[in-house]
C-alpha positions in Angstrom: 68.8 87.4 72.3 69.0 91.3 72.9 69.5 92.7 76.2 65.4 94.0 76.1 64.4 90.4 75.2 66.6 88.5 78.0 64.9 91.5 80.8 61.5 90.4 79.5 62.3 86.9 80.2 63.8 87.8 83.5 60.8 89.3 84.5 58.7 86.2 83.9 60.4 84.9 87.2 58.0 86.2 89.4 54.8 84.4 87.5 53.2 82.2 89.7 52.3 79.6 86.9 55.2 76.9 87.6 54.9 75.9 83.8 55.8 79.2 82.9 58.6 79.7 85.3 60.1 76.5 84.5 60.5 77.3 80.9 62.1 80.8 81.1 64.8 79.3 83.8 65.3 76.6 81.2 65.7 79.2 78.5 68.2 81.1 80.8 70.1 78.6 81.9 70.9 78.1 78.0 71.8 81.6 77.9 74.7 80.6 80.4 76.4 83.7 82.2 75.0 86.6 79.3 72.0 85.9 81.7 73.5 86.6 85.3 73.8 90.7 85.3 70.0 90.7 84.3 69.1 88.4 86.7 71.2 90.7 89.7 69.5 93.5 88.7 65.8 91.7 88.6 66.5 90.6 92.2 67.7 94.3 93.6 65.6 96.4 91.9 62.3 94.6 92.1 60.0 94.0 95.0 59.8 90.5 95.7 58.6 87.8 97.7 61.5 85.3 99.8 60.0 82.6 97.4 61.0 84.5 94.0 63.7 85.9 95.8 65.3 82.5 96.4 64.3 81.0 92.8 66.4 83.6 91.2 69.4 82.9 93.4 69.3 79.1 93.0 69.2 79.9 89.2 72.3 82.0 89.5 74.0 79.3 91.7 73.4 77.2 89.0 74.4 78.9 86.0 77.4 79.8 87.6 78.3 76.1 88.3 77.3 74.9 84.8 79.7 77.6 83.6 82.3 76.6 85.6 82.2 72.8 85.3 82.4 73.2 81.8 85.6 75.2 81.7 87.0 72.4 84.3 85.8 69.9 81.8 88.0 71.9 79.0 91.2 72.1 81.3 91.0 68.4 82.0 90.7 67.5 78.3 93.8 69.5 77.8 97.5 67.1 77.3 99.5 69.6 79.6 96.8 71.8 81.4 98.0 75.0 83.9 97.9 74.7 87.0 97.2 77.6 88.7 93.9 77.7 86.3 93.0 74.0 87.7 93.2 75.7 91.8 91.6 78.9 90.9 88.6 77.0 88.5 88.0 74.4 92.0 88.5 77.7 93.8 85.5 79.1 91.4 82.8 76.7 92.6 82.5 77.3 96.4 83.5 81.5 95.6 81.9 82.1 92.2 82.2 85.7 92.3 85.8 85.8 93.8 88.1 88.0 91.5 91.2 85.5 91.0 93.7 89.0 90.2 94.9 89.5 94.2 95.6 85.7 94.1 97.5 85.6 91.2 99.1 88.9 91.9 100.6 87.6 95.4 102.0 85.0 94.0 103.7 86.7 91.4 105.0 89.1 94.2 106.1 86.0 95.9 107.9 84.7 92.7 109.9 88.0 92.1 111.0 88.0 95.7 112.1 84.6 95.2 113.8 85.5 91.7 115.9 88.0 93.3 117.2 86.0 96.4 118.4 83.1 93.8 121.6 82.7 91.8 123.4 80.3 89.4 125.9 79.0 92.0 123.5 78.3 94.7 123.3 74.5 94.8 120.0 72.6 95.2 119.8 72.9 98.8 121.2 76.2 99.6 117.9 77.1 96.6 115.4 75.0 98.3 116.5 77.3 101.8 115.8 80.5 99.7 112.2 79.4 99.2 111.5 78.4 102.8 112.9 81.5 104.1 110.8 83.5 101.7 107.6 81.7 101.4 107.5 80.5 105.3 109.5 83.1 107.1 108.7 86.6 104.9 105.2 86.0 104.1 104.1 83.8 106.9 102.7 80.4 105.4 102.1 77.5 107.5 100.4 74.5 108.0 96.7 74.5 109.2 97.1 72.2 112.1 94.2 73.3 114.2 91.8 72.8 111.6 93.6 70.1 109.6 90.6 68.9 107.6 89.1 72.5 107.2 87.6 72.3 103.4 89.1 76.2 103.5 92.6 75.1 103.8 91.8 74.0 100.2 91.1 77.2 98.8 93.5 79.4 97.5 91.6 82.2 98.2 91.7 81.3 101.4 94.8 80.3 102.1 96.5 83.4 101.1 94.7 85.4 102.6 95.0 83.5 106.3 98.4 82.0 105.5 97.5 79.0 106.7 96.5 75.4 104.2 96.9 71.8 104.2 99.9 69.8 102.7 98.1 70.1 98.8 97.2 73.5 98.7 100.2 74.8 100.6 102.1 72.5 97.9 100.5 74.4 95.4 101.3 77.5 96.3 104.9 76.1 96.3 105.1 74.6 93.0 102.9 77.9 91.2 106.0 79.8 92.4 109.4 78.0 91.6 108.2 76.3 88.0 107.3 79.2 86.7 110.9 80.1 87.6 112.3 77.3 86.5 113.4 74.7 89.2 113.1 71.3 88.9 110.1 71.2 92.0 107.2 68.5 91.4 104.4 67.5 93.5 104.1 64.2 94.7 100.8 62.1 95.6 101.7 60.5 98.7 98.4 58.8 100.3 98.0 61.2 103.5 100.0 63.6 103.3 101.0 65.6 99.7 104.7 66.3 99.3 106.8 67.8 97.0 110.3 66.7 95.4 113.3 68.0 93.8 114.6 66.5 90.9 118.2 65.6 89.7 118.7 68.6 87.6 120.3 65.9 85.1 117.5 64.4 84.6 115.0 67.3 84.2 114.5 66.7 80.2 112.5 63.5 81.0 109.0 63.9 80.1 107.0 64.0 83.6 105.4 60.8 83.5 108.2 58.9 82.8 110.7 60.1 85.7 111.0 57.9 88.8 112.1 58.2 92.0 115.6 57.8 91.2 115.4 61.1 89.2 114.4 63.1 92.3 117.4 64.2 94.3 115.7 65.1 97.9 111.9 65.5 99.1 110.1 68.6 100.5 107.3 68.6 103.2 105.7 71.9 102.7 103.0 71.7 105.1 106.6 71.6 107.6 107.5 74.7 106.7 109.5 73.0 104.0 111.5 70.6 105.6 113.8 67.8 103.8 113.8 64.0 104.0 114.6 61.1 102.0 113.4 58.1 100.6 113.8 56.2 103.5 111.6 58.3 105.6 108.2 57.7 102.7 109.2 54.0 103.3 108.9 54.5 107.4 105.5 56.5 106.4 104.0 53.9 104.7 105.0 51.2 107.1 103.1 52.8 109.4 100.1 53.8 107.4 100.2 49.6 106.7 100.4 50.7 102.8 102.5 48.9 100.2 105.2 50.7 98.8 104.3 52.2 95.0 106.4 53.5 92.6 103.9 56.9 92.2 104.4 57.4 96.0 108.0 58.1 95.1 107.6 60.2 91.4 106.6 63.2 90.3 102.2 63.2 89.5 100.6 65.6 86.7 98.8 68.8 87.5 95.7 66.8 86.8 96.7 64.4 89.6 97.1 67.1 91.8 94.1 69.0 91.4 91.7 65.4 91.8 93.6 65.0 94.9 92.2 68.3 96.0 88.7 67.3 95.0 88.8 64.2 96.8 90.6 66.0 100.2 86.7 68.4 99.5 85.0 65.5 99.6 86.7 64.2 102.5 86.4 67.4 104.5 82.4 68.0 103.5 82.1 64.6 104.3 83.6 64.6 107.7 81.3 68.2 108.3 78.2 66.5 107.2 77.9 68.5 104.0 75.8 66.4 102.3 75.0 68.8 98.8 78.5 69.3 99.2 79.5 66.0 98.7 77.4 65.6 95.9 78.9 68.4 93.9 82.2 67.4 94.4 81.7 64.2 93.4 80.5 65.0 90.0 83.1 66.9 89.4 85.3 64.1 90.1 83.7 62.3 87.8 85.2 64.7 84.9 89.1 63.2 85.9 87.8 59.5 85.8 
């Protein structure tokens, strides 16, 4: 459709024949996001009642939503998909309009600042202190511990602008800054609390899904500021949590993995606020990963 033809349907919005609204918001929904700037300008320029008002935003919600469940859809489909594309598409659906460019330029800031603090002959540990020092000293990160199970501490949006997440997102940010530079640093699923490892640079040409624990050489807590501990210590976690021990506790998980466990800690947290349409959103788009 032309642009004149798409502002003629637009304007059959405000008819007050249901028959007729309901097919032009089924004809724009088809359009998909071509539709949204006409619809923008139909609701600020026009004069209109709180009824047709409301009908045009709930149409935009919606396109929006389609639009981005179906690129979510793509990304899971993928064999090796991104992950920074996975947080910012999640990021997407409770901030459609967000522009993702100061996200994804703070982290790049982040990543050159790290960059030029490492060297060859650092070992693993003295490279792991870099990071800390960088991403929790220099630019102020930490963990959300007032508002643990804030669904905002899942945002990245969010969280780099307030500098404060939970164990996954802050995680995230973590692993979107050292892989892309290289070091072996995976994520790793651990019921309650999201953690992160480094791996025996020996073993680093192992395909992801088939390292183990005995690849990784020490674990990172970022939500602890980036604090170190061993196998022993998930062992003592899970004792207490009164879970049996798992291999996948222990191993590096995909980027898939770790963007459904940021799904299910929105559900949790929309849950736990009463959310309700919340919920229900989230949960379809956890269907997509099963």
């Amino acid at each position: 459709m032309n642009n004149n033809e798409i502002k003629a349907l637009v304007s059959l919005l405000d008819d007050p024949d249901e028959f007729i609204y309901t097919e032009v918001k089924n004809k724009l929904r088809s359009l998909g996001e071509e539709s949204i700037p006409f619809l923008e300008e139909f609701w600020e320029t026009t004069s209109l009642n709180l009824e047709s008002q409301s009908r045009i935003e709930d149409l935009i919600q919606e396109i929006q939503f389609e639009a981005t469940y179906t690129e979510l859809e793509k990304w899971v489909n993928k064999p090796s998909p991104d992950l920074m594309k996975g947080a910012l598409l999640i990021n997407q659906f409770q901030y459609p309009d967000l522009d993702p460019k100061p996200i994804i330029d703070t982290i790049e800031k982040i990543k050159r600042d790290v960059w030029l603090e490492l060297n060859p002959n650092l070992t693993s540990f003295e490279t792991i202190k870099v990071i800390n020092k960088i991403i929790f000293d220099e630019y102020g990160f930490s963990g959300n511990k007032k508002n643990y199970h804030s669904p905002h501490s899942s945002f990245l949006s969010n969280v780099i602008e307030n500098k404060k997440g939970n164990p996954l997102s802050l995680s995230i940010i973590y692993l979107l800054i050292t892989q892309d530079l290289g070091l072996p640093i995976y994520g790793i699923n651990l019921p309650s609390h999201f953690i992160l490892c480094y791996l025996d640079e020996l073993n680093t040409n192992v395909h992801l899904t088939e390292m183990e624990s005995e690849d990784v050489l020490i674990y990172i807590n970022p939500f602890s500021r980036g604090s170190l501990f061993d196998k022993s210590e998930i062992d003592s976690f899970l004792f207490q949590l009164n879970i049996p021990q798992k291999e996948e506790f222990y191993s590096p998980c995909t980027n898939k993995q770790i963007i459904k466990r940021m799904v299910n800690n929105l559900i949790f947290s929309y849950d736990k606020l009463g959310y309700t349409d919340k919920v229900k959103i989230m949960k379809r788009i956890l269907y997509l990963f099963d």
